[in-house]
TORKOL-4160 file (C-alpha; in steps of 0.2 Angstrom, whole numbers, padded with zeros to 4 digits, m for minus):
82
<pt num="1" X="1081" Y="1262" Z="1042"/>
<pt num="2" X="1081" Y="1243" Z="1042"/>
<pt num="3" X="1072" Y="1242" Z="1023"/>
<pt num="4" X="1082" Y="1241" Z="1012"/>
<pt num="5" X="1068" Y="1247" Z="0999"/>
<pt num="6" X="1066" Y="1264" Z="1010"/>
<pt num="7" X="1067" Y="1278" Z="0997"/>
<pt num="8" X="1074" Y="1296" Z="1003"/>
<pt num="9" X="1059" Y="1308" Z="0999"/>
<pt num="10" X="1061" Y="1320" Z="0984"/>
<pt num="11" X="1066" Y="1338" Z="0989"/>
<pt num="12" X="1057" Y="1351" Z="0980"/>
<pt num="13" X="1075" Y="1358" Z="0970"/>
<pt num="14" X="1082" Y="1343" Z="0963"/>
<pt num="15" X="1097" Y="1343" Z="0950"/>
<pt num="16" X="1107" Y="1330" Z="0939"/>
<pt num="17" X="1123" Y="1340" Z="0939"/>
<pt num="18" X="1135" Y="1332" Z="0953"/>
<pt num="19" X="1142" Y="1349" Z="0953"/>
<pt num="20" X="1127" Y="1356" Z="0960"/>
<pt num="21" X="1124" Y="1362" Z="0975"/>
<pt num="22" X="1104" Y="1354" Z="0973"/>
<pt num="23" X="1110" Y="1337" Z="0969"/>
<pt num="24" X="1106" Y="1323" Z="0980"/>
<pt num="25" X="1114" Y="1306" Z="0976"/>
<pt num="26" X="1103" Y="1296" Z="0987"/>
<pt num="27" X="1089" Y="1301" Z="0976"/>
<pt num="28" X="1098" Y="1296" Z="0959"/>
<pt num="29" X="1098" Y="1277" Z="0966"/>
<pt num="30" X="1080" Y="1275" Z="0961"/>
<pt num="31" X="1072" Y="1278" Z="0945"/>
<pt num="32" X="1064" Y="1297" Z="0947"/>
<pt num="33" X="1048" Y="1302" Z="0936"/>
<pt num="34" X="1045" Y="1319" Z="0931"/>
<pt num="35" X="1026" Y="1326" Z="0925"/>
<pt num="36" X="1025" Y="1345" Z="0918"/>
<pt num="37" X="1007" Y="1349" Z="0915"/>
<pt num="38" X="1000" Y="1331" Z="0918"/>
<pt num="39" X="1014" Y="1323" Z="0903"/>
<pt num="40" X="1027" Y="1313" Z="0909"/>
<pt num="41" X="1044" Y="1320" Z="0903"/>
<pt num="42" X="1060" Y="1309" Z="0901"/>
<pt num="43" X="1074" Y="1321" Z="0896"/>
<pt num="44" X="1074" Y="1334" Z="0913"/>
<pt num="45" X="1091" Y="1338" Z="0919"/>
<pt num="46" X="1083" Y="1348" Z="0935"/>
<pt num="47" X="1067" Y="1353" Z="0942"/>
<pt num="48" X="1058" Y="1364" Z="0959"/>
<pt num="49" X="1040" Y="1360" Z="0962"/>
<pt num="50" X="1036" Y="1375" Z="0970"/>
<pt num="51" X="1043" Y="1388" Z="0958"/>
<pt num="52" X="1034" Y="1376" Z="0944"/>
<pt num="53" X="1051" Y="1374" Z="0934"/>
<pt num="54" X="1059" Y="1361" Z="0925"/>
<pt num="55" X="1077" Y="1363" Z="0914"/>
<pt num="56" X="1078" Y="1352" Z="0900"/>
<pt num="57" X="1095" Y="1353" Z="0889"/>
<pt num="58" X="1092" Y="1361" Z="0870"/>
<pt num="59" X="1093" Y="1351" Z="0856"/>
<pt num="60" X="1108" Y="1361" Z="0849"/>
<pt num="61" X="1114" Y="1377" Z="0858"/>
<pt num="62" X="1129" Y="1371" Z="0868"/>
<pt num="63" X="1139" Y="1382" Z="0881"/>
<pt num="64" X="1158" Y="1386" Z="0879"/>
<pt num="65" X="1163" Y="1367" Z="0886"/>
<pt num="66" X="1152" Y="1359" Z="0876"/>
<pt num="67" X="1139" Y="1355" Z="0887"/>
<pt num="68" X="1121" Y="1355" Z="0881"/>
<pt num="69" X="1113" Y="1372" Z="0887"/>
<pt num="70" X="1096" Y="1373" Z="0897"/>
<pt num="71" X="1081" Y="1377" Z="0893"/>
<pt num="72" X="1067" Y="1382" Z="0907"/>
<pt num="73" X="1050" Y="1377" Z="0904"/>
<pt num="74" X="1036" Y="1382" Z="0918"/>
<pt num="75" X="1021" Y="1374" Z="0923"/>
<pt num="76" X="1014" Y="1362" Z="0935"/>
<pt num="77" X="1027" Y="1351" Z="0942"/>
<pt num="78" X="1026" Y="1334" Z="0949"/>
<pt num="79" X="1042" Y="1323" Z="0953"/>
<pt num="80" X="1040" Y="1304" Z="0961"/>
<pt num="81" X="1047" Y="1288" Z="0959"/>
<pt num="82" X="1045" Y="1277" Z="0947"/>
């Protein structure tokens, strides 16, 4: 790949977590858009298209390490580049 532009495509499980197994850091290079159910969310932290899943943290509940815990919304998903 000579282009310099060239974006990886978006993989149908995609997390924000490094620790992840399903994150991809090629794809966090580039600003990344999420839709569930045709609105454009800003605050997902991991997503699948073909299970129609998006995790988003909650507002208050936090795990033992302090870390925000996730809530799983379903619908339809859509991931792209912004």
């Amino acid at each position: 790949m000579s282009d310099n532009n060239a974006k990886p495509e978006l993989p149908d499980h995609l997390s924000g977590n490094p620790r992840s197994p399903h994150f991809v850091k090629e794809c966090f290079e580039h600003h990344i858009g999420i839709r569930l159910n045709g609105k454009e969310r800003t605050d997902v932290e991991e997503y699948c298209v073909s299970e129609g899943w998006v995790k988003i943290p909650s507002p208050k509940a936090k795990d033992r390490w302090g870390n925000p815990m996730l809530i799983k919304l379903k619908g339809e998903v859509e991931a792209f580049y912004k």
